[in-house]
C-alpha positions as a Markdown table, in Angstrom:
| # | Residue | x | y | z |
|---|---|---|---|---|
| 1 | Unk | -80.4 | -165.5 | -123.7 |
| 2 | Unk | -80.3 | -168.6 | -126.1 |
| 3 | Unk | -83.3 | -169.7 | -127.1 |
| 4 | Unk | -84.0 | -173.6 | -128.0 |
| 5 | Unk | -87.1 | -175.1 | -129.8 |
| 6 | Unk | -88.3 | -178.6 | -128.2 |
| 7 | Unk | -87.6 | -180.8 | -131.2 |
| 8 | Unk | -83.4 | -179.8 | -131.0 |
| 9 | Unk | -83.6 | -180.0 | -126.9 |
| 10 | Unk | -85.0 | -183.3 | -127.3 |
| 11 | Unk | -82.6 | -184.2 | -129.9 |
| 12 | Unk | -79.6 | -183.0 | -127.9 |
| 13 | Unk | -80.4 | -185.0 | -124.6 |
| 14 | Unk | -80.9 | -188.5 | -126.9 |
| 15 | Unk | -77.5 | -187.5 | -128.6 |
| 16 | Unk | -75.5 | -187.2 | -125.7 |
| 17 | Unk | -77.3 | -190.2 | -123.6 |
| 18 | Unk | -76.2 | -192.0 | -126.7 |
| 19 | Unk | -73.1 | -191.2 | -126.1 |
| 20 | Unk | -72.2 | -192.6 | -123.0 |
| 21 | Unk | -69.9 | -193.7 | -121.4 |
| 22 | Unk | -68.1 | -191.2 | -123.7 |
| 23 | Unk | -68.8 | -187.4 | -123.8 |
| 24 | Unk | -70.5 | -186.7 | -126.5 |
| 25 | Unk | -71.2 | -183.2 | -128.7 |
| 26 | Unk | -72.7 | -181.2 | -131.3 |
| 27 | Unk | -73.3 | -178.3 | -133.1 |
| 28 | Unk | -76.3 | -176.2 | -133.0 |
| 29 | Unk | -77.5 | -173.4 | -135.4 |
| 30 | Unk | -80.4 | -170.5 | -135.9 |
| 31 | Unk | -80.5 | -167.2 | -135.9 |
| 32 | Unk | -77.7 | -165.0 | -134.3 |
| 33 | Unk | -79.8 | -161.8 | -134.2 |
| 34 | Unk | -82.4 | -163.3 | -131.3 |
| 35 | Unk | -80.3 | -166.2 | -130.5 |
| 36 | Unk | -82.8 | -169.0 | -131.4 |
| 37 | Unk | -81.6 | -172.8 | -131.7 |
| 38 | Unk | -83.5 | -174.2 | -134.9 |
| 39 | Unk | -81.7 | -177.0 | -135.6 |
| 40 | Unk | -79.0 | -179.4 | -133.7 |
| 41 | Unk | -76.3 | -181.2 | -135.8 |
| 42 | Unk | -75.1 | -184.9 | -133.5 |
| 43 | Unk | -71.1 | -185.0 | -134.2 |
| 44 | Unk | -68.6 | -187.6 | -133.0 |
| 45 | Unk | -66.6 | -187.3 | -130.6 |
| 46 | Unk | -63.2 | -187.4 | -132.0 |
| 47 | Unk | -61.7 | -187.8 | -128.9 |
| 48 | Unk | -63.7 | -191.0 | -128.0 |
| 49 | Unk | -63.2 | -189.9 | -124.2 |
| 50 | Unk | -65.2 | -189.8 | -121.0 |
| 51 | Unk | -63.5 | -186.8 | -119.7 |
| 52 | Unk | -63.2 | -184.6 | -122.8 |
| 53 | Unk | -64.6 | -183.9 | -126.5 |
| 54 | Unk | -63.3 | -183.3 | -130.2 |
| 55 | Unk | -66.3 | -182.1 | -132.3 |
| 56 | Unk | -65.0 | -184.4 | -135.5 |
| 57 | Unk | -63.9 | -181.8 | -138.6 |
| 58 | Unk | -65.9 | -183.9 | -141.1 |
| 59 | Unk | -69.4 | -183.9 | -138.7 |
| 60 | Unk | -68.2 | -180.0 | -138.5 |
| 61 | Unk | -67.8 | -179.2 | -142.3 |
| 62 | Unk | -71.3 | -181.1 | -143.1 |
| 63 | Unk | -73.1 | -178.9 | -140.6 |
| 64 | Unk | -71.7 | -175.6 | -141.5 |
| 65 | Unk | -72.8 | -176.5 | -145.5 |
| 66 | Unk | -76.6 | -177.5 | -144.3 |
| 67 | Unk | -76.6 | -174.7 | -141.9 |
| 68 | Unk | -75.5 | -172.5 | -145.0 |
| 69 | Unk | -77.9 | -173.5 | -147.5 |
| 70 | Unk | -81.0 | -173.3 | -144.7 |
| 71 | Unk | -80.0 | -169.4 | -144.0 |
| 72 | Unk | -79.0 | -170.0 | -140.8 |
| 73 | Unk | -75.6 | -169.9 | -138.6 |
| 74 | Unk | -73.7 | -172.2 | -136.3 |
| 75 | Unk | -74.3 | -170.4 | -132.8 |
| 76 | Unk | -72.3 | -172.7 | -130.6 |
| 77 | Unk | -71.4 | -176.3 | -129.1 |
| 78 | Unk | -73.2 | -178.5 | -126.8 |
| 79 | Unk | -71.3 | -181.4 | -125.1 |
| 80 | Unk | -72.2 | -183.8 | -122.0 |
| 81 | Unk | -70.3 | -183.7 | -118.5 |
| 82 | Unk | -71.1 | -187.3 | -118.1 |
| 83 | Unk | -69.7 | -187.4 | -113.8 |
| 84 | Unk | -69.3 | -183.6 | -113.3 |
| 85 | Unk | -71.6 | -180.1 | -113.1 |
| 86 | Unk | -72.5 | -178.4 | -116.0 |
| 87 | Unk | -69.8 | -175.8 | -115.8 |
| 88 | Unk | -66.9 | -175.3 | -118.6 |
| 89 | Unk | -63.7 | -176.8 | -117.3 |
| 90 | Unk | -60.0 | -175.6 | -118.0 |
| 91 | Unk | -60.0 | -177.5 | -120.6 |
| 92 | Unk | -63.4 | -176.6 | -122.0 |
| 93 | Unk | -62.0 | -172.8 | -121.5 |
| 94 | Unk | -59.3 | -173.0 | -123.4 |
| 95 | Unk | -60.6 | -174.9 | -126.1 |
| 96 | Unk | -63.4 | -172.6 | -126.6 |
| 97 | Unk | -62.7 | -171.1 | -130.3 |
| 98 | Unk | -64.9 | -168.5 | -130.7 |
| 99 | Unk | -66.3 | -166.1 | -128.5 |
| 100 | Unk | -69.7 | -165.2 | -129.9 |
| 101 | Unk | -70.8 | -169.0 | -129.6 |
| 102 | Unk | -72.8 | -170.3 | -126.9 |
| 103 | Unk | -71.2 | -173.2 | -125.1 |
| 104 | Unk | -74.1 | -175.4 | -123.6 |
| 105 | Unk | -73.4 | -177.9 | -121.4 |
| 106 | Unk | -75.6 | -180.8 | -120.4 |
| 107 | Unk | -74.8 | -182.8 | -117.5 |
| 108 | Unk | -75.4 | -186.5 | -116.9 |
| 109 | Unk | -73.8 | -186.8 | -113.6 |
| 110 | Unk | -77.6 | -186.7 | -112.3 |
| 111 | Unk | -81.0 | -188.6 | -112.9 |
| 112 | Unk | -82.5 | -185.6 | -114.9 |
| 113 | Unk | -79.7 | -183.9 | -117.2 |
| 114 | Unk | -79.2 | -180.4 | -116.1 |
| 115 | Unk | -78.6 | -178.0 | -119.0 |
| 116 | Unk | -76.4 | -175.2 | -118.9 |
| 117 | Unk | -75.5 | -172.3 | -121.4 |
| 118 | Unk | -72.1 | -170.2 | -121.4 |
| 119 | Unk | -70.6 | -167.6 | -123.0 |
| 120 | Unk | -66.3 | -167.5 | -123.0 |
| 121 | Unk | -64.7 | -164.6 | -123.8 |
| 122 | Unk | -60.5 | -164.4 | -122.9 |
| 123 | Unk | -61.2 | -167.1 | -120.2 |
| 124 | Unk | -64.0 | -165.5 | -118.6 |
| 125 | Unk | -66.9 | -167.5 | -117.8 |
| 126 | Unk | -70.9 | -165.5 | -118.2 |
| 127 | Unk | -73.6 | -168.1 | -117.6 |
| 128 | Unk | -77.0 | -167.3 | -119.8 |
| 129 | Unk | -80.2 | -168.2 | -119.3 |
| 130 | Unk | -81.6 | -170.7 | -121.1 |
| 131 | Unk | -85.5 | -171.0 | -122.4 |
| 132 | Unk | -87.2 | -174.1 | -124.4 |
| 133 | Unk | -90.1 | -173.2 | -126.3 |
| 134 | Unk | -92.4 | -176.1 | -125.8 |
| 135 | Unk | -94.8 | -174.8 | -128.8 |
C-alpha cells in the first residue's frame, strides 16, 4: 500500500497539470518501512514529450540530497498519461529502474485525474492500492 499525505497529492496533480501538453514527472520520498509519501520533488521532463518522460538527472541529484538530509528515501516516480489510462506502458516497463519503487501514474486523459500506483518487478505489472490522508 503507498500511503500519500494531502499537501504532496495536491502538489503532484498541480505539477503535472502544469505540465501539459507534455508529460510531466517527479519524485516522491518518505518512509520505506510503512510506505508513506511525505514529500513530492516536481522534475523536468527531459524528454519534453507528450508521449513519454525523462525525470532530468540534475532535478534527480537535488532531490536525493534533500531527501537525505530530511531522513527520508526516494520511494518512487509519478508521471502524467496526458491521453491514455493510468497503466505503465512498454515503455514505462522497461524503463522502470528499480523494483522496490512505486511507479504512480496520474492520468489526464479525463476531467478528474485518476491516480494509479504500480509496482514492476522483471516486467511484471502488481497494481497497489493507494490512500490520501486528508488529515
Amino acid at each position: 500500500m503507498l500511503r500519500l499525505n494531502h499537501q504532496s497529492y495536491l502538489a503532484m496533480i498541480g505539477h503535472l497539470y502544469d505540465g501539459l501538453p507534455d508529460e510531466a514527472c517527479g519524485l516522491i520520498a518518505g518512509h520505506p518501512a510503512i510506505g508513506r509519501v511525505d514529500r513530492f520533488y516536481p522534475t523536468r521532463n527531459a524528454a519534453a514529450s507528450s508521449r513519454v518522460y525523462t525525470v532530468d538527472p540534475k532535478d534527480q541529484l537535488r532531490a536525493d540530497r534533500d531527501a537525505e538530509e530530511r531522513g527520508i528515501e526516494i520511494l518512487g516516480v509519478v508521471h502524467s498519461h496526458t491521453h491514455t489510462e493510468a497503466y505503465p506502458s512498454p515503455t514505462d516497463v522497461a524503463e522502470a529502474p528499480d523494483p522496490s519503487w512505486h511507479y504512480v501514474i496520474i492520468s489526464l486523459k479525463r476531467e478528474e485525474p485518476v491516480l494509479r500506483s504500480y509496482r514492476i518487478l522483471d516486467g511484471k505489472i502488481t497494481e497497489e492500492p493507494v490512500v490520501v490522508d486528508r488529515g
